[in-house]
C-alpha angles and dihedrals in degrees: 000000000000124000128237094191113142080198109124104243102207140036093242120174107262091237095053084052086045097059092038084059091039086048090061105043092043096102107074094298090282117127135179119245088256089043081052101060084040093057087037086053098044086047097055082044093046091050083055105058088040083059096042091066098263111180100185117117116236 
């Protein structure tokens, strides 16, 4: 069964969310629809750590 959570799944370092989200965007800011949900899904899990007190610079 696959899950639909929008829940992030990890407690990943803000700045390597923030070059997985860089990474997709680099070329010219055009993804694909599977790049999309990607993006959708490093940016829920990036809010997250931003919530969660995350004192990292990014």
């Amino acid at each position: 069964m696959t899950s639909t959570s929008t829940e992030p799944t990890s407690a990943r370092p803000m700045v390597e969310l923030n070059a997985e989200i860089r990474a997709l965007v680099a070329d010219g800011g055009v993804v694909s629809p599977e790049g999309r949900r990607e993006y959708e899904r490093l940016l829920v899990e990036w809010v997250a750590a931003v919530r969660g007190g995350a004192t990292e610079a990014v």
